[in-house]
One Martini backbone bead per residue (centre of mass of N, CA, C, O) as a GRO file, in nm:
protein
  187
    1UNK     BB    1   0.292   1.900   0.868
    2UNK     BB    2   0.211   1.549   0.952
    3UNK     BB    3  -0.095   1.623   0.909
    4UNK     BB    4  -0.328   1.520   0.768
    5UNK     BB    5  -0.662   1.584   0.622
    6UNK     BB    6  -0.984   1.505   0.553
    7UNK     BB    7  -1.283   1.493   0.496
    8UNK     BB    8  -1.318   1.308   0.759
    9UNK     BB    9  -1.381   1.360   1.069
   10UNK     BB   10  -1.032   1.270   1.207
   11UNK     BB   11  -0.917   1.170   0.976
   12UNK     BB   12  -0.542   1.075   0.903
   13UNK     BB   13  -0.236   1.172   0.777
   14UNK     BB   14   0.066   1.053   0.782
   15UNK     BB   15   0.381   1.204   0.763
   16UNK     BB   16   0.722   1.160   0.789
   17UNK     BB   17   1.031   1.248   0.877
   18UNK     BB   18   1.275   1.130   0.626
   19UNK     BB   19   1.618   1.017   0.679
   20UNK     BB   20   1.849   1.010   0.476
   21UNK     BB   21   2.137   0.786   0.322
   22UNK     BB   22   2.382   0.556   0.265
   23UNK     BB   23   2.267   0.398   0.548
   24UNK     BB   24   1.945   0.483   0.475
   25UNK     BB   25   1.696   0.547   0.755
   26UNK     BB   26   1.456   0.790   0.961
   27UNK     BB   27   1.185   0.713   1.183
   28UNK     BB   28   0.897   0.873   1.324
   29UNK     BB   29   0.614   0.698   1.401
   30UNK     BB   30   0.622   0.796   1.656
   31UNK     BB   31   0.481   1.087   1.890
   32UNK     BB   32   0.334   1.236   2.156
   33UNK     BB   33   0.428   1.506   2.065
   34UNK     BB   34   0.336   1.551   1.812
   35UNK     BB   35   0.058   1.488   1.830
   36UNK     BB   36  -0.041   1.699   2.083
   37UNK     BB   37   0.032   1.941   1.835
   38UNK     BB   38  -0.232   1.850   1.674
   39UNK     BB   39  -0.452   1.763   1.929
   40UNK     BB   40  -0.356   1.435   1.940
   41UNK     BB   41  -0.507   1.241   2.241
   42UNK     BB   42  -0.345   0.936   2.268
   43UNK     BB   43  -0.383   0.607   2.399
   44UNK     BB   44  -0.187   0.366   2.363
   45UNK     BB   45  -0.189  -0.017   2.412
   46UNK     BB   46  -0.184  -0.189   2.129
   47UNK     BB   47  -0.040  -0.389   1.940
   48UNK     BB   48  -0.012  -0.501   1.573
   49UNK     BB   49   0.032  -0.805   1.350
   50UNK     BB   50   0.053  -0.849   0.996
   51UNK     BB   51   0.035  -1.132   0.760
   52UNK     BB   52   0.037  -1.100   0.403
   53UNK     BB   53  -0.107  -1.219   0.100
   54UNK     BB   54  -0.189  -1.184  -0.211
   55UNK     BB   55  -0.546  -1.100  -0.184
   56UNK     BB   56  -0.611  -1.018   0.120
   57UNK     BB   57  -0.885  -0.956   0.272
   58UNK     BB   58  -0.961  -0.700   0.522
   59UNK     BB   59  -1.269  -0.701   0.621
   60UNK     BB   60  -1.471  -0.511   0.800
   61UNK     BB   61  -1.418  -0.344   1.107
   62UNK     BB   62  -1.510  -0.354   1.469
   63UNK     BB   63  -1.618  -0.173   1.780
   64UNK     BB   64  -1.806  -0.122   1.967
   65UNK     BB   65  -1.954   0.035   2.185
   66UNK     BB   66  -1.714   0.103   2.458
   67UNK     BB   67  -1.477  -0.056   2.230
   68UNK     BB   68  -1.358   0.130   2.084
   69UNK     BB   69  -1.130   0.221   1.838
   70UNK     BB   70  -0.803   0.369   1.763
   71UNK     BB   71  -0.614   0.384   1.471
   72UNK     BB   72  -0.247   0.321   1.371
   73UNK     BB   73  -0.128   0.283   1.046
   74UNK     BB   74   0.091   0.062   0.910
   75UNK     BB   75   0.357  -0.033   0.674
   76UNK     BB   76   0.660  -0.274   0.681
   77UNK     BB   77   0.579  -0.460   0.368
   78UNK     BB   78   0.481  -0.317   0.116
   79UNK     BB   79   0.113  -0.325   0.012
   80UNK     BB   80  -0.219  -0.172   0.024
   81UNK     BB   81  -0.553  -0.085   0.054
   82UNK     BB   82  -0.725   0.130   0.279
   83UNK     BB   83  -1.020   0.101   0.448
   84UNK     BB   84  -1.298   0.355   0.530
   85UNK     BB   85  -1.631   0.353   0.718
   86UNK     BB   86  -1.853   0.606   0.809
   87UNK     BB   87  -2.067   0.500   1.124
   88UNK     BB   88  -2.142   0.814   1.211
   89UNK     BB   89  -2.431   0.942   1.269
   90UNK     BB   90  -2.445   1.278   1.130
   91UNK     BB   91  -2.238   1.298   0.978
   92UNK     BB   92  -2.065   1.383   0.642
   93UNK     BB   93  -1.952   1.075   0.622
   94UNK     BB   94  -2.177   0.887   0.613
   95UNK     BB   95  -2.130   0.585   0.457
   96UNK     BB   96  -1.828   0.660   0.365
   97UNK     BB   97  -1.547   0.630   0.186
   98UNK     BB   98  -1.182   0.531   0.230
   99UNK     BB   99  -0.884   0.559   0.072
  100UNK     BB  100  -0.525   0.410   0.075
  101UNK     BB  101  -0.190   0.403  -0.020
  102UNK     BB  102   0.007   0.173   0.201
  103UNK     BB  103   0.367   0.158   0.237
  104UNK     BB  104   0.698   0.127   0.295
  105UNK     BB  105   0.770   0.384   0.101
  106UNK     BB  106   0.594   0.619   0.143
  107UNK     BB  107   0.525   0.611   0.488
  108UNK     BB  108   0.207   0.611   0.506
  109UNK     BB  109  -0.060   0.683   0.733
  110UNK     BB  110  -0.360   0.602   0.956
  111UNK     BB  111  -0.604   0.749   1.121
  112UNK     BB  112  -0.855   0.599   1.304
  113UNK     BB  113  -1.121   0.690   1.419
  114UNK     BB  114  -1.380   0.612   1.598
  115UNK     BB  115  -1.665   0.498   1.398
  116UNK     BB  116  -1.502   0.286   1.223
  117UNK     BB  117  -1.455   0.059   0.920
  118UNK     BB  118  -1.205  -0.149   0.873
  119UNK     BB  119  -0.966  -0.201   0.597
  120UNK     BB  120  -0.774  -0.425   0.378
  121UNK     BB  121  -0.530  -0.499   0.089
  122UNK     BB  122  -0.332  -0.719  -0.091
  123UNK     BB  123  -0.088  -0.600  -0.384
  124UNK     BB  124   0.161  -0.731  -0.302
  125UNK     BB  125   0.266  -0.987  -0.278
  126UNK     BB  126   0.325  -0.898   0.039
  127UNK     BB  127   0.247  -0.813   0.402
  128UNK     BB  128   0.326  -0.588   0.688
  129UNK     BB  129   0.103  -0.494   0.935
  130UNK     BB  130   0.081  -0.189   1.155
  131UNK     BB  131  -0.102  -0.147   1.496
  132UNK     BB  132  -0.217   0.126   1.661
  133UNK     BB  133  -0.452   0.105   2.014
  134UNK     BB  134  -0.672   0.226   2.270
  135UNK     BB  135  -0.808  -0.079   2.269
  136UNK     BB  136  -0.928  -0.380   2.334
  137UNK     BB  137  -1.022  -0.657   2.262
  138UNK     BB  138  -1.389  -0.748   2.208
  139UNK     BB  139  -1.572  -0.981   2.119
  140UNK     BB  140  -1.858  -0.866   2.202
  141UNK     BB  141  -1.789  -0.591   1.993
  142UNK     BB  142  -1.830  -0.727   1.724
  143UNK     BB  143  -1.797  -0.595   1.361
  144UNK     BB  144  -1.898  -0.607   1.048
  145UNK     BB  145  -1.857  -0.545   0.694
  146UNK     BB  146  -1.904  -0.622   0.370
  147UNK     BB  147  -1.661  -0.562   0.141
  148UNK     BB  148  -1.893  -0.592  -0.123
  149UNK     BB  149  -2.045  -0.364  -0.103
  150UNK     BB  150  -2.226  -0.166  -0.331
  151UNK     BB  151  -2.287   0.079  -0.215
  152UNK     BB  152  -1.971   0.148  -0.154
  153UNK     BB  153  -1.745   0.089  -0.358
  154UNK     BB  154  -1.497  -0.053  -0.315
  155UNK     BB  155  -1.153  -0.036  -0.449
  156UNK     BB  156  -0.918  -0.310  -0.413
  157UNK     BB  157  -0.718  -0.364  -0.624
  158UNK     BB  158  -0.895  -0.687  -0.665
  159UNK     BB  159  -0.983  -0.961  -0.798
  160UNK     BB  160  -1.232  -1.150  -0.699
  161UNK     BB  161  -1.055  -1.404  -0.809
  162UNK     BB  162  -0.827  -1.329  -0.570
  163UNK     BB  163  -0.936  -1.341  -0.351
  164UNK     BB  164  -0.904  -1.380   0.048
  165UNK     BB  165  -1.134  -1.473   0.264
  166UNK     BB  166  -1.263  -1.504   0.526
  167UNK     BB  167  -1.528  -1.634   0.645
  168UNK     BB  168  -1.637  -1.447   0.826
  169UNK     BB  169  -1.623  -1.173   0.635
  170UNK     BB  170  -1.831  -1.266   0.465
  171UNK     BB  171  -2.108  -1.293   0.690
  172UNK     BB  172  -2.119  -0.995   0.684
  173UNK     BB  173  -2.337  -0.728   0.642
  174UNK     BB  174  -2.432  -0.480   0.530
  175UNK     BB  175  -2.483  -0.159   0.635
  176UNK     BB  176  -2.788  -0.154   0.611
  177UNK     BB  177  -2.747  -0.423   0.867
  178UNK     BB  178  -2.516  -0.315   1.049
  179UNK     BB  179  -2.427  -0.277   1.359
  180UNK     BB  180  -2.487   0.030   1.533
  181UNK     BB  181  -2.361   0.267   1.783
  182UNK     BB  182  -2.276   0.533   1.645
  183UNK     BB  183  -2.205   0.896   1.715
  184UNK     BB  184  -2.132   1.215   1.548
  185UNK     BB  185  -1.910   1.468   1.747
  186UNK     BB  186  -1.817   1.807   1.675
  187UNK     BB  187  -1.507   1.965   1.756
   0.00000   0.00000   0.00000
């Protein structure tokens, strides 16, 4: 099966089927028949890509409720280390987080279901990431935890003095400050 589950309710990991040969490889990054089949039904509606040198950290980002997105990660060049932090009150992991290095080479994605706060950080050189979502972005609905917050523990594999923060990023408050309406339902 092309999805693993983590400890985290509905966060997944994909691994695809990867065909390679002496010309190169081919693999299917989404198909929503995989999907369907794993009982996973999401309309994706748009597409992200961002690039990035070593050094920068973004995130940790969200959308409230009724705007949250359920986002599908991958990484088209480079190494990141993906990071998502579960906001759904009464979760069994409320309040921790999850990484994982994602890169070109590996090519594991990370499925983030709504009510999580996102964010990555790039250790190779340069990087650049792609996402799909199932809702459009709503400035009025955004959200954001402070990426160094010690209570979180997030370790980015970048040293502090080589962060690359945006003025934004670095503003959002703490996890236990910070604007939240997601409540968690069990599956």
């Amino acid at each position: 099966m092309p999805f693993t589950k983590t400890d985290f309710p509905g966060l997944m990991i994909f691994e695809p089927a990867v065909f390679g040969d002496s010309r190169g490889y081919f693999f299917e990054s989404y198909s929503e028949r995989i999907c369907s089949a794993e009982g996973i039904d999401i309309k994706f509606i748009q597409d992200n890509q961002a690039s990035s040198v070593y050094g920068v950290v973004r995130g940790l980002h969200y959308q409230l409720a009724p705007h949250a997105q359920t986002k599908f990660i991958r990484v088209l060049q480079g190494t990141i280390i993906d990071a998502v932090v579960d906001l759904r009150k009464g979760s069994p992991t409320y309040e921790k987080h999850f990484a994982i290095e994602l890169s070109a080479e590996n090519k594991l994605q990370l499925l983030i279901p709504k009510g999580f706060a996102h964010g990555y950080s790039v250790i190779s050189q340069t990087a650049e990431v792609f996402y799909k979502c199932d809702a459009f972005y709503h400035k009025e609905a955004e959200g954001g935890i402070n990426l160094n917050d010690p209570a979180l523990g997030i370790d980015w594999k970048v040293p502090v003095d080589k962060m690359i923060i945006s003025e934004k990023d670095q503003l959002y408050p703490s996890f236990e400050n910070c604007v939240n309406n997601f409540e968690y339902t069990p599956s």
